[in-house]
mmCIF file as gemmi writes it, N, C-alpha and C atoms, coordinates in Angstrom:
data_model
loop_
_atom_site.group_PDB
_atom_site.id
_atom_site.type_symbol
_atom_site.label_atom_id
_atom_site.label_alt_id
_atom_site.label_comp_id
_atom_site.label_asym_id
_atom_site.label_entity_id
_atom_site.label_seq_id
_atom_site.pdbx_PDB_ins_code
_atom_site.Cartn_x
_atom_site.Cartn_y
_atom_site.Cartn_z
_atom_site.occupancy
_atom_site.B_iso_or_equiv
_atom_site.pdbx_formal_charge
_atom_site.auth_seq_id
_atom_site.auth_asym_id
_atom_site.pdbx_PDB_model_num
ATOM 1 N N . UNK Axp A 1 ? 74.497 -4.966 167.812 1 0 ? 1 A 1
ATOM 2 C CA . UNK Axp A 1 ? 75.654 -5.636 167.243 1 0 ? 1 A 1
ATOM 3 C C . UNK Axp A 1 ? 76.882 -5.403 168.12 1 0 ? 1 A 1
ATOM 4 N N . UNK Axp A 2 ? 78.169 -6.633 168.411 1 0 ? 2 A 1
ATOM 5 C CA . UNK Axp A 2 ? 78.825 -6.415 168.725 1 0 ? 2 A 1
ATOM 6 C C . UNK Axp A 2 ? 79.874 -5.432 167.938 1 0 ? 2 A 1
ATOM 7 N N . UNK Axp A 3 ? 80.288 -4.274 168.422 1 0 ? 3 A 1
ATOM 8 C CA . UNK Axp A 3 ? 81.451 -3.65 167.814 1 0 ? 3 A 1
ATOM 9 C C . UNK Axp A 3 ? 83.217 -4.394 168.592 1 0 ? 3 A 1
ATOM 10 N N . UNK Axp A 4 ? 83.652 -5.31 167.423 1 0 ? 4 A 1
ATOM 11 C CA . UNK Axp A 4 ? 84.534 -6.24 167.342 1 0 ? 4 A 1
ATOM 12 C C . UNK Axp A 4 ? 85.818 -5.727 166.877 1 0 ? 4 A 1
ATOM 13 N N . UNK Axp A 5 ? 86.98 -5.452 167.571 1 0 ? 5 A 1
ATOM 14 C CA . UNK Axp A 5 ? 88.185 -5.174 166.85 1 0 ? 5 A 1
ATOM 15 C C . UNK Axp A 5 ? 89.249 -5.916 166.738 1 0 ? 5 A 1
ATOM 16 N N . UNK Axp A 6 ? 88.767 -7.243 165.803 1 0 ? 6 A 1
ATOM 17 C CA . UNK Axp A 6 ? 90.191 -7.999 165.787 1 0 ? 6 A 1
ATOM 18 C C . UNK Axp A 6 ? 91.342 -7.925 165.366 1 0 ? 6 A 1
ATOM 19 N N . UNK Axp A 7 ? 92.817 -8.415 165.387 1 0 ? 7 A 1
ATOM 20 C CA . UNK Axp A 7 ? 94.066 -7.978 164.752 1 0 ? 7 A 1
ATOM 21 C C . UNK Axp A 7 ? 93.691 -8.449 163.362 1 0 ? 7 A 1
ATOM 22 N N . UNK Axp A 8 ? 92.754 -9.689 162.65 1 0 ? 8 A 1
ATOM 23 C CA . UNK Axp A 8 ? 92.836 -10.191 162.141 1 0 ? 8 A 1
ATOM 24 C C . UNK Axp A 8 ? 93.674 -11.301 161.327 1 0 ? 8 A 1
ATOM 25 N N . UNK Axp A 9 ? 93.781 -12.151 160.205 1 0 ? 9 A 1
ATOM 26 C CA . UNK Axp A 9 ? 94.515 -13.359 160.206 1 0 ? 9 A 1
ATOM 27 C C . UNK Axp A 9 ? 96.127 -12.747 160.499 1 0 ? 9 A 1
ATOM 28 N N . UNK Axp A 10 ? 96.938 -13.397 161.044 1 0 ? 10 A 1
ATOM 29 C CA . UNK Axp A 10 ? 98.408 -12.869 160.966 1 0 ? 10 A 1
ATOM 30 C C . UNK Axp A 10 ? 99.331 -13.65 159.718 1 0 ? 10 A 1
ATOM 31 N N . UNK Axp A 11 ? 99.893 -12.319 159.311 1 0 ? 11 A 1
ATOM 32 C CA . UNK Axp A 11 ? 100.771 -12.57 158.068 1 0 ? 11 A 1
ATOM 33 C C . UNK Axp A 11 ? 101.478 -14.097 157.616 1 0 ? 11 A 1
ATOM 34 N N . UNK Axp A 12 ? 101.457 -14.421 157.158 1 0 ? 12 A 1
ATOM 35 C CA . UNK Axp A 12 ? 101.888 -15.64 156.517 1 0 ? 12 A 1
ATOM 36 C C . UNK Axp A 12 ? 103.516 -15.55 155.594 1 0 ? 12 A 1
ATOM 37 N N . UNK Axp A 13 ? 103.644 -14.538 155.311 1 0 ? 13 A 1
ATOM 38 C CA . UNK Axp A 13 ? 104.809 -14.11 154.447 1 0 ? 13 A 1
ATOM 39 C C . UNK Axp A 13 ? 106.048 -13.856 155.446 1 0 ? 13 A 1
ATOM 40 N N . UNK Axp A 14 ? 107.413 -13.728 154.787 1 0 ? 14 A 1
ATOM 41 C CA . UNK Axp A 14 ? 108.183 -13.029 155.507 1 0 ? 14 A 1
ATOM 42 C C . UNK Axp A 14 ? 108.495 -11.706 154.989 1 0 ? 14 A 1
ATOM 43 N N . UNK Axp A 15 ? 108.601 -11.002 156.025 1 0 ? 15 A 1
ATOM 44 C CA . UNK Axp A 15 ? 109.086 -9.151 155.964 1 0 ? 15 A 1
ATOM 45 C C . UNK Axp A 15 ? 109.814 -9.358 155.159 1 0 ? 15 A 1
ATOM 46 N N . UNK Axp A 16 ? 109.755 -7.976 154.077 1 0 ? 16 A 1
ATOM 47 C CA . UNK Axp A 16 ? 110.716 -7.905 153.146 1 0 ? 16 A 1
ATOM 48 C C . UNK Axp A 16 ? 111.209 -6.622 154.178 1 0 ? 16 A 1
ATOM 49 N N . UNK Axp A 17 ? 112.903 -6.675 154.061 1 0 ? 17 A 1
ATOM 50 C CA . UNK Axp A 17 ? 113.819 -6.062 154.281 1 0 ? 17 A 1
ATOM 51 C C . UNK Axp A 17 ? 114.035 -4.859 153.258 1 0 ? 17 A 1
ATOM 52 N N . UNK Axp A 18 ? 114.191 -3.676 153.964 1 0 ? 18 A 1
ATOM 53 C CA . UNK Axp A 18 ? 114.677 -2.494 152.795 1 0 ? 18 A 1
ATOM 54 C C . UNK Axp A 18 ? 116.296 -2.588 152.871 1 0 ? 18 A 1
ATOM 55 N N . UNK Axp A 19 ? 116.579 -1.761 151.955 1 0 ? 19 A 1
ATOM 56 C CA . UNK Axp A 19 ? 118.423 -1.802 151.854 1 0 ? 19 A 1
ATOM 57 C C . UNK Axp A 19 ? 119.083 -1.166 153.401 1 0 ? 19 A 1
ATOM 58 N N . UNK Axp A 20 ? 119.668 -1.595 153.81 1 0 ? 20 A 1
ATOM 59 C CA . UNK Axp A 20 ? 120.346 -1.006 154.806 1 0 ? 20 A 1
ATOM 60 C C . UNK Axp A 20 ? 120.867 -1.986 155.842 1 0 ? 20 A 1
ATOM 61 N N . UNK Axp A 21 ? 121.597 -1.466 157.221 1 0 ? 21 A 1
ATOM 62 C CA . UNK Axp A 21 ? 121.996 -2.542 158.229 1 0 ? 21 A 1
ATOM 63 C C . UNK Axp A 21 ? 121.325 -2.505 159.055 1 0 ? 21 A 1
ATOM 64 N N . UNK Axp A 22 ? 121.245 -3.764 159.92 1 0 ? 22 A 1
ATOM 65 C CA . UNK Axp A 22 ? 120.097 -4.014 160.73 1 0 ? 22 A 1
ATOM 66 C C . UNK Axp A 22 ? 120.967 -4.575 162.177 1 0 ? 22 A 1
ATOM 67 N N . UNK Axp A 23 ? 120.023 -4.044 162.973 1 0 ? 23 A 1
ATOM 68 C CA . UNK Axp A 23 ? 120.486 -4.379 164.301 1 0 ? 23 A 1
ATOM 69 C C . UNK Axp A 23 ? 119.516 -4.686 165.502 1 0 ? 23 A 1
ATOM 70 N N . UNK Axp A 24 ? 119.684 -6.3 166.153 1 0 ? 24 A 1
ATOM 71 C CA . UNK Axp A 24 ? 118.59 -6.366 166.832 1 0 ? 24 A 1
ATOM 72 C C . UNK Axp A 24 ? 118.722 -5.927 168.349 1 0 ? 24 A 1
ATOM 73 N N . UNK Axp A 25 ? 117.873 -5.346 169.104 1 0 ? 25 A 1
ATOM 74 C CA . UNK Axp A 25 ? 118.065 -4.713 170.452 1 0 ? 25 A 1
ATOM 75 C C . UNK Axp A 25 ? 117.295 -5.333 171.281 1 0 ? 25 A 1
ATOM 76 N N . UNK Axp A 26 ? 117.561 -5.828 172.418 1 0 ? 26 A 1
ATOM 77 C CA . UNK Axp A 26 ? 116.667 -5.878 173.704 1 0 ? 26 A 1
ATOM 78 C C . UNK Axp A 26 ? 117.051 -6.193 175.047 1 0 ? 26 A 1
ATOM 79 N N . UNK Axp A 27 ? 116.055 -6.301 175.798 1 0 ? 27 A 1
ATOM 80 C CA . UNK Axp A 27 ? 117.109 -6.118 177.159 1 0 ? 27 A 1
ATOM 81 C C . UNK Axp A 27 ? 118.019 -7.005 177.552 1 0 ? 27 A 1
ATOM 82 N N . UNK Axp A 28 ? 119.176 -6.588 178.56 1 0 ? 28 A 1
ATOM 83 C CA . UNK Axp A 28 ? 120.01 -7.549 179.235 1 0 ? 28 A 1
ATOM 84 C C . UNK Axp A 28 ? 119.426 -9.089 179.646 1 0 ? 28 A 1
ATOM 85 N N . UNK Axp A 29 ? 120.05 -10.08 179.538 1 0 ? 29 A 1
ATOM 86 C CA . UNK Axp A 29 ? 119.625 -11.462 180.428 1 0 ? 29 A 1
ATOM 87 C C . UNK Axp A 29 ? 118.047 -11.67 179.677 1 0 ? 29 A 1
ATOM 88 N N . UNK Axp A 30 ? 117.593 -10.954 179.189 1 0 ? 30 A 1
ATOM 89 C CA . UNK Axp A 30 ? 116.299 -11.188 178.176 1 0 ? 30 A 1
ATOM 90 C C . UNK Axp A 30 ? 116.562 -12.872 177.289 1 0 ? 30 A 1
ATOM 91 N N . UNK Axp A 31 ? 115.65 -13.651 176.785 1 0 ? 31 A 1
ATOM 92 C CA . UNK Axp A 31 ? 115.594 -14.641 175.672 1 0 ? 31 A 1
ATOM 93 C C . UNK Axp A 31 ? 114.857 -14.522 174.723 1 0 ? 31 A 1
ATOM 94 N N . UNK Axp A 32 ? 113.914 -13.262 174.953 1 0 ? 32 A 1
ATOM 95 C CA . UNK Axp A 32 ? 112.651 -12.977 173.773 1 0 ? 32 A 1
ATOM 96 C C . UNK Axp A 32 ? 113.307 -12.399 172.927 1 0 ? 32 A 1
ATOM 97 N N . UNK Axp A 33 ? 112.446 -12.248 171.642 1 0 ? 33 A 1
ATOM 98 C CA . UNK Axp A 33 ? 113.355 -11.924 170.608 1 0 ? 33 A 1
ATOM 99 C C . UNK Axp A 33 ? 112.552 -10.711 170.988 1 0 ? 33 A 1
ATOM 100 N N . UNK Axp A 34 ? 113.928 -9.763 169.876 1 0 ? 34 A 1
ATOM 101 C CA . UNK Axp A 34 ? 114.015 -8.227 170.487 1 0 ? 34 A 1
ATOM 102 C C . UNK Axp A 34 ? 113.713 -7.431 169.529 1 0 ? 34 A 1
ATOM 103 N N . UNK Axp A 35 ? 113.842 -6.414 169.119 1 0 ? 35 A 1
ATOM 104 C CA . UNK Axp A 35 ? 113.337 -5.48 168.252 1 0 ? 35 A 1
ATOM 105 C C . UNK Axp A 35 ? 114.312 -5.129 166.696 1 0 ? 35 A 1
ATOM 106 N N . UNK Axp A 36 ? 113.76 -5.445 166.05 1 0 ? 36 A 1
ATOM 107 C CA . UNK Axp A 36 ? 114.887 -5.06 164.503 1 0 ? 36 A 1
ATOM 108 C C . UNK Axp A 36 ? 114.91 -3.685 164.519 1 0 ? 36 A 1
ATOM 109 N N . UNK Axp A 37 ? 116.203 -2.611 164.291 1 0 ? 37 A 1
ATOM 110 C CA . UNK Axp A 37 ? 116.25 -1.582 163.62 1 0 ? 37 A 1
ATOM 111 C C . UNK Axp A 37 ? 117.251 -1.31 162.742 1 0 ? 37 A 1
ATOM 112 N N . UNK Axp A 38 ? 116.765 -0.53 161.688 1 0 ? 38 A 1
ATOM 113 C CA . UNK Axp A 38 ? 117.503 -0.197 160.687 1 0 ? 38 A 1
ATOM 114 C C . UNK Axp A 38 ? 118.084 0.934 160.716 1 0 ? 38 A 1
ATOM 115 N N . UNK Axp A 39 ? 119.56 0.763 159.888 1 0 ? 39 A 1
ATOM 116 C CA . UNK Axp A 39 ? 120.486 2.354 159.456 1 0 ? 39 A 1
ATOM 117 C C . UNK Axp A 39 ? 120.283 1.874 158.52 1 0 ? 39 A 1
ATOM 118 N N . UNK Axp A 40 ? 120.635 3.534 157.57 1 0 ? 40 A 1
ATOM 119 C CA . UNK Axp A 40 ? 120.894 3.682 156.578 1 0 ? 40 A 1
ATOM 120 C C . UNK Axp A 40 ? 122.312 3.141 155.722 1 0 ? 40 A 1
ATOM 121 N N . UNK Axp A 41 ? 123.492 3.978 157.059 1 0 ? 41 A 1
ATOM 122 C CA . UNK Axp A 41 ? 124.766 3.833 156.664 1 0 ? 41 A 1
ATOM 123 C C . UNK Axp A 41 ? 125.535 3.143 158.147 1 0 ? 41 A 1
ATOM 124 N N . UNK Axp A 42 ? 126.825 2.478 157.776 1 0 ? 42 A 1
ATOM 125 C CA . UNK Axp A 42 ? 127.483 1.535 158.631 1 0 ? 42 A 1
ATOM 126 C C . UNK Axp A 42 ? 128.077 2.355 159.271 1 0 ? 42 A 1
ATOM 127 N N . UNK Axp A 43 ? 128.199 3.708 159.731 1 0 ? 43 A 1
ATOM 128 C CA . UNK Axp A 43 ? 128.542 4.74 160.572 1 0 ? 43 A 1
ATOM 129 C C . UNK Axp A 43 ? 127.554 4.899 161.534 1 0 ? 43 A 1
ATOM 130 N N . UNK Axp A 44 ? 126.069 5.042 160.69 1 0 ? 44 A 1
ATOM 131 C CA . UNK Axp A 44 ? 124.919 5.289 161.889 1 0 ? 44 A 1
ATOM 132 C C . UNK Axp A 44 ? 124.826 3.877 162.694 1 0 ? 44 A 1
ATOM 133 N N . UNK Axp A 45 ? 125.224 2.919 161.938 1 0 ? 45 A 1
ATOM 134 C CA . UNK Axp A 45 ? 124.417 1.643 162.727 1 0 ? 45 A 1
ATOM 135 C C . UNK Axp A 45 ? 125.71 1.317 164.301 1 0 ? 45 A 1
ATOM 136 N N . UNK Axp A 46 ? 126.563 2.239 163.744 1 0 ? 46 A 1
ATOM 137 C CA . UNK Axp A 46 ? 127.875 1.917 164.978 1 0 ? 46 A 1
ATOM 138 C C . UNK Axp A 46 ? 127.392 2.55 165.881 1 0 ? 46 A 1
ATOM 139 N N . UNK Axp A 47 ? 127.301 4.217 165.762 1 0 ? 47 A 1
ATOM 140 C CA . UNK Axp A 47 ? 126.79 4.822 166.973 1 0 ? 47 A 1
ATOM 141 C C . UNK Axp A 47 ? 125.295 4.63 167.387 1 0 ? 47 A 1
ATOM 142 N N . UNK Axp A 48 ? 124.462 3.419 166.821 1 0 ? 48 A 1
ATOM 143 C CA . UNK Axp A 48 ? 123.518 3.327 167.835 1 0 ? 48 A 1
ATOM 144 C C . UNK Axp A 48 ? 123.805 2.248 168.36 1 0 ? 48 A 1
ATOM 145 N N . UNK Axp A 49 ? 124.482 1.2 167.94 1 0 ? 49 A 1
ATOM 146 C CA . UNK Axp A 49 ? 125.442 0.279 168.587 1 0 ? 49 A 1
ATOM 147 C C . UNK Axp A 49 ? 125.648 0.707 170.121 1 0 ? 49 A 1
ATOM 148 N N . UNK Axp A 50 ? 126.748 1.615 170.098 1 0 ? 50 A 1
ATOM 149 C CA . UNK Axp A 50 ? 126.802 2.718 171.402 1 0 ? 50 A 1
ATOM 150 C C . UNK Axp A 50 ? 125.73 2.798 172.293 1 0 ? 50 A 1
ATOM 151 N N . UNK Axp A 51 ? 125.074 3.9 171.173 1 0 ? 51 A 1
ATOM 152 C CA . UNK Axp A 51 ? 123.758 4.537 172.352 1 0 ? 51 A 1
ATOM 153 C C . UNK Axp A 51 ? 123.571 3.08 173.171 1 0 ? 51 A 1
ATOM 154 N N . UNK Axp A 52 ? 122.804 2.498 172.647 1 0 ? 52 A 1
ATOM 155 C CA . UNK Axp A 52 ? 122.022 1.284 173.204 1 0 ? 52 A 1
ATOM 156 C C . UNK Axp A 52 ? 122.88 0.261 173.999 1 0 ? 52 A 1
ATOM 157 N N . UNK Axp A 53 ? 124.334 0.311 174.219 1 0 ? 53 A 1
ATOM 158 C CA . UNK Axp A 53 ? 124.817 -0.55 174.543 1 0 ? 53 A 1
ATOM 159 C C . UNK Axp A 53 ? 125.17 0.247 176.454 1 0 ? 53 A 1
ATOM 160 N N . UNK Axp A 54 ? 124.835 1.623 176.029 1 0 ? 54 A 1
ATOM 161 C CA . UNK Axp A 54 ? 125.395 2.175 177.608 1 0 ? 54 A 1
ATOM 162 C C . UNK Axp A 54 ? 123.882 2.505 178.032 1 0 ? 54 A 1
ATOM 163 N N . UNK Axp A 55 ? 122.703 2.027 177.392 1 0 ? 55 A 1
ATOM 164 C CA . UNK Axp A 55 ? 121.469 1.587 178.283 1 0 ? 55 A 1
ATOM 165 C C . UNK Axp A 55 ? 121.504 0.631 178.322 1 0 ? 55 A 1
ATOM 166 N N . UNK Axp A 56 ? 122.522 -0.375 179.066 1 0 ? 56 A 1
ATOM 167 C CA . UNK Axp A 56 ? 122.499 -1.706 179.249 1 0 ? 56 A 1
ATOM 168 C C . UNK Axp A 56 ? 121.476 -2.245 178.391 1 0 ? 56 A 1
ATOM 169 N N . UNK Axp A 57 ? 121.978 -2.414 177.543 1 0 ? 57 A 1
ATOM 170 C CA . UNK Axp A 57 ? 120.56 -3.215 176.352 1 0 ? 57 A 1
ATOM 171 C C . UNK Axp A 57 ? 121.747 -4.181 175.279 1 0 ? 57 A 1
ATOM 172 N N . UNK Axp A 58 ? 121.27 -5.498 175.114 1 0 ? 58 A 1
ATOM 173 C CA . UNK Axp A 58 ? 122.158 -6.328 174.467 1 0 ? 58 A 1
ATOM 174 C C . UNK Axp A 58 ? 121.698 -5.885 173.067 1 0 ? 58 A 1
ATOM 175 N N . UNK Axp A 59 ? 122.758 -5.854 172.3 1 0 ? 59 A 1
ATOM 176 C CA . UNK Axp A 59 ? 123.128 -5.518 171.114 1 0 ? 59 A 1
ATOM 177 C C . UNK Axp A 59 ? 123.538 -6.887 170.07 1 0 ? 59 A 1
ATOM 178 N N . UNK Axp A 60 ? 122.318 -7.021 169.173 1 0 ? 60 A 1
ATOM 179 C CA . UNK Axp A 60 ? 123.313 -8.273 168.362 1 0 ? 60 A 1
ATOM 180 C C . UNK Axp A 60 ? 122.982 -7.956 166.47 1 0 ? 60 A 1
ATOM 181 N N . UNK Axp A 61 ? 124.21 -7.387 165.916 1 0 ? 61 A 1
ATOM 182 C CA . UNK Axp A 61 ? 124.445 -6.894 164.799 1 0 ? 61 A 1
ATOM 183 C C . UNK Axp A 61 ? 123.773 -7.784 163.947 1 0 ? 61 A 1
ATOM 184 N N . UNK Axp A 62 ? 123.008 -7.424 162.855 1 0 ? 62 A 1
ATOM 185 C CA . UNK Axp A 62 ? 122.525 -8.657 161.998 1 0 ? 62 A 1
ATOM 186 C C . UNK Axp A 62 ? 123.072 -8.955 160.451 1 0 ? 62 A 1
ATOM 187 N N . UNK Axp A 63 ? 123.479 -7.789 160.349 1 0 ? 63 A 1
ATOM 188 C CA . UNK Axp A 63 ? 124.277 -7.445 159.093 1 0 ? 63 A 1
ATOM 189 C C . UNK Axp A 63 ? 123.407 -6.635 158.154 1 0 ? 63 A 1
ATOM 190 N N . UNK Axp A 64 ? 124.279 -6.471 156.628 1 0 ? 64 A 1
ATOM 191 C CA . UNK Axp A 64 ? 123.602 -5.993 155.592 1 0 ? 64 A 1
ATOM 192 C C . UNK Axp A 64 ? 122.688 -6.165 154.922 1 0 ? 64 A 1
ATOM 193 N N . UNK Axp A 65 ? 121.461 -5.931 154.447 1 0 ? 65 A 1
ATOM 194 C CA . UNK Axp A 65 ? 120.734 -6.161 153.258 1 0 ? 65 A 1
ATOM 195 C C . UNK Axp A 65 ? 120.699 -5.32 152.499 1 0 ? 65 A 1
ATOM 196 N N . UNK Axp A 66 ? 120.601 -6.099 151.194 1 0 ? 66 A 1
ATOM 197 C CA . UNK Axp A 66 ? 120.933 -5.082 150.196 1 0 ? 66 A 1
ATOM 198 C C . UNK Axp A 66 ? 119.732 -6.021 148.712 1 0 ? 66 A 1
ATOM 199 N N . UNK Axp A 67 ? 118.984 -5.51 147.837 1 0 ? 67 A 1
ATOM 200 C CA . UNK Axp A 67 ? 118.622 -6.507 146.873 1 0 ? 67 A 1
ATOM 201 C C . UNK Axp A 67 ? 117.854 -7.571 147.366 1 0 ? 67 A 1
ATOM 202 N N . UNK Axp A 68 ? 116.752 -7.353 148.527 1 0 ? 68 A 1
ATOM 203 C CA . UNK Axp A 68 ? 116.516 -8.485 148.922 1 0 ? 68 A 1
ATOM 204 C C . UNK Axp A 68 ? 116.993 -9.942 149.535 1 0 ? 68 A 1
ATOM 205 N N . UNK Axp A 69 ? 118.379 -9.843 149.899 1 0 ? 69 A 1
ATOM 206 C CA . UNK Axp A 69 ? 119.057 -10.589 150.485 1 0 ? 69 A 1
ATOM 207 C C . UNK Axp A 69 ? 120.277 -10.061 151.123 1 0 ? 69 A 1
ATOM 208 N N . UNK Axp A 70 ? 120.875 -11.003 152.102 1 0 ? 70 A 1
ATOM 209 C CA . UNK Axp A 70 ? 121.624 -10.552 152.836 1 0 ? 70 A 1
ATOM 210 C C . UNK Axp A 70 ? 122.75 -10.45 152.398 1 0 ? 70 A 1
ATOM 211 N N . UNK Axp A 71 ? 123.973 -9.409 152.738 1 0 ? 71 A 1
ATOM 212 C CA . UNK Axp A 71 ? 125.166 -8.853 152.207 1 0 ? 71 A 1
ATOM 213 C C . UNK Axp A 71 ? 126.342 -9.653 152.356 1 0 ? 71 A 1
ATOM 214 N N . UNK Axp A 72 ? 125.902 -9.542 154.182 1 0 ? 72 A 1
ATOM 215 C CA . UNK Axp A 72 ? 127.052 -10.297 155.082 1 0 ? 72 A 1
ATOM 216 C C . UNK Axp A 72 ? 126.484 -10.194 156.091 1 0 ? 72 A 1
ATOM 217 N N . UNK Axp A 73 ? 125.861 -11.588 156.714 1 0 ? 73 A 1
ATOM 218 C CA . UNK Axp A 73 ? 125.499 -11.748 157.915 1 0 ? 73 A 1
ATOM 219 C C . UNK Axp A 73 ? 126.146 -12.04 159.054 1 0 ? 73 A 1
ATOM 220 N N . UNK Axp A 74 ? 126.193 -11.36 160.075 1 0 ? 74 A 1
ATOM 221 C CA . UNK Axp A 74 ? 127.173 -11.173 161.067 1 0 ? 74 A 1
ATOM 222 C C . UNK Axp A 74 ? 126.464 -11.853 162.238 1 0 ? 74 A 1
ATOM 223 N N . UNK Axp A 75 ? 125.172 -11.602 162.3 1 0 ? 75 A 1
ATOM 224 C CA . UNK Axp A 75 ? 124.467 -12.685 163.544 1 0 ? 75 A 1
ATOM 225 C C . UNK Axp A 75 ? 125.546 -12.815 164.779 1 0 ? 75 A 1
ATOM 226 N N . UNK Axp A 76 ? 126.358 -11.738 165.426 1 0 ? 76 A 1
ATOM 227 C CA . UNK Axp A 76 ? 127.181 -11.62 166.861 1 0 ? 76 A 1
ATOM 228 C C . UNK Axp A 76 ? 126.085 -10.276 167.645 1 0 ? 76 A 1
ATOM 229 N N . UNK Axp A 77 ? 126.854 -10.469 168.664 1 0 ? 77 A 1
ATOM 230 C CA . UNK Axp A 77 ? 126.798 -10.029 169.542 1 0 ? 77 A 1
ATOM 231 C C . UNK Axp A 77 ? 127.727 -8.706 169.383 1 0 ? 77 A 1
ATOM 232 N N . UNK Axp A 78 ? 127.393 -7.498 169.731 1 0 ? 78 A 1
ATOM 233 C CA . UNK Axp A 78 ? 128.201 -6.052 169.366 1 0 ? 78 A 1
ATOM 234 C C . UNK Axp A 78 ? 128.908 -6.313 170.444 1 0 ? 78 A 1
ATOM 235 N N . UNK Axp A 79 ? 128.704 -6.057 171.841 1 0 ? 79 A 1
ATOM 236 C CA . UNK Axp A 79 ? 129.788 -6.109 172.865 1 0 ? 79 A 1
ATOM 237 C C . UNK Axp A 79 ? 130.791 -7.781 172.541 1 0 ? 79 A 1
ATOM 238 N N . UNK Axp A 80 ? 131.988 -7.666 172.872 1 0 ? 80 A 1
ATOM 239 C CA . UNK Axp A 80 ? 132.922 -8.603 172.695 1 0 ? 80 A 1
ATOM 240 C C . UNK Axp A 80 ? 133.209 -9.579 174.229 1 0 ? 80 A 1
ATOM 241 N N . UNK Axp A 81 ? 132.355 -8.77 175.185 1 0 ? 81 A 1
ATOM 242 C CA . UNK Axp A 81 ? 132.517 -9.8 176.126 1 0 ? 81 A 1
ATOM 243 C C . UNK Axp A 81 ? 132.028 -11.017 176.369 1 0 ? 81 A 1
ATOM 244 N N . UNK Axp A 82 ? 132.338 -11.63 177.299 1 0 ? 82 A 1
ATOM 245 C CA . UNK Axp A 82 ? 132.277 -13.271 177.608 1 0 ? 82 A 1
ATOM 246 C C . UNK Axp A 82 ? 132.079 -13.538 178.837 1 0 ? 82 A 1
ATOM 247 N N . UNK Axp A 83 ? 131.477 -14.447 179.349 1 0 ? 83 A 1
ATOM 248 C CA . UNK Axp A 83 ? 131.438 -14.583 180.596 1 0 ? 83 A 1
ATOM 249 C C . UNK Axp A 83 ? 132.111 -15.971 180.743 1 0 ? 83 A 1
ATOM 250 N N . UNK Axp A 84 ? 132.78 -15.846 181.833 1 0 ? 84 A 1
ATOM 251 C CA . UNK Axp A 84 ? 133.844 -17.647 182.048 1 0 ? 84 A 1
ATOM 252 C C . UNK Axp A 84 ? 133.049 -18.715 182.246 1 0 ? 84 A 1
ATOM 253 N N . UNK Axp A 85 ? 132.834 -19.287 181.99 1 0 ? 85 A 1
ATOM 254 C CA . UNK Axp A 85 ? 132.727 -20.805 182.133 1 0 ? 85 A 1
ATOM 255 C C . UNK Axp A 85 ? 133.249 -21.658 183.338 1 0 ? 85 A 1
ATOM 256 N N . UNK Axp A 86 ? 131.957 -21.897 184.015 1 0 ? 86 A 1
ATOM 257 C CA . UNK Axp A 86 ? 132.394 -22.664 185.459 1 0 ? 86 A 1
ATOM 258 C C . UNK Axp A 86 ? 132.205 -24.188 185.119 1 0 ? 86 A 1
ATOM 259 N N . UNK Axp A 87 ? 133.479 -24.9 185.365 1 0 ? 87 A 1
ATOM 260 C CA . UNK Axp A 87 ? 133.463 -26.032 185.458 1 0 ? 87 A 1
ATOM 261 C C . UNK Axp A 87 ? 133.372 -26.888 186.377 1 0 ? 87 A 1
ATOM 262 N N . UNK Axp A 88 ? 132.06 -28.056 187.074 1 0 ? 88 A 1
ATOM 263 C CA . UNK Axp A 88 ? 131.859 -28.324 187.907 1 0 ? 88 A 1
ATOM 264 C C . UNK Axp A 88 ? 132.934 -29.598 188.143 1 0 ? 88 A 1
């Protein structure tokens, strides 16, 4: 017999969210989507904000969940910079 290890069918549902803030991370100049992590409290989710932002790693805040839905969705970008716009 073959010994077979498939992932099997993939989920059909969406992730339920636990209470807390969420923040998505991944690399610079990247387009793939990047990794969700959660804080507990809006103090921790700042200083990993930080950490991750001085390993050159783009930072984009997602906001609160709380109750199964979202608090206040912020969907930005943590760093405030911009890059100019070249007009041909």
């Amino acid at each position: 017999m073959m010994n077979h290890k498939g992932r099997g069918r993939p989920a059909t549902r969406q992730t339920k969210f636990m209470d807390g803030f969420y923040v998505e991370i991944r690399n610079k100049g990247s387009h793939s989507k990047g990794v969700i992590v959660r804080s507990t409290s809006e103090d921790a989710m700042k200083t990993l904000v930080q950490q991750y932002e001085r390993n050159n790693k783009e930072v984009i805040v997602l906001g609160e969940h709380k109750d199964f839905e979202w608090v206040n969705v912020l969907k930005k970008k943590a760093n405030h910079f911009s890059k100019p716009i070249k007009i041909a």
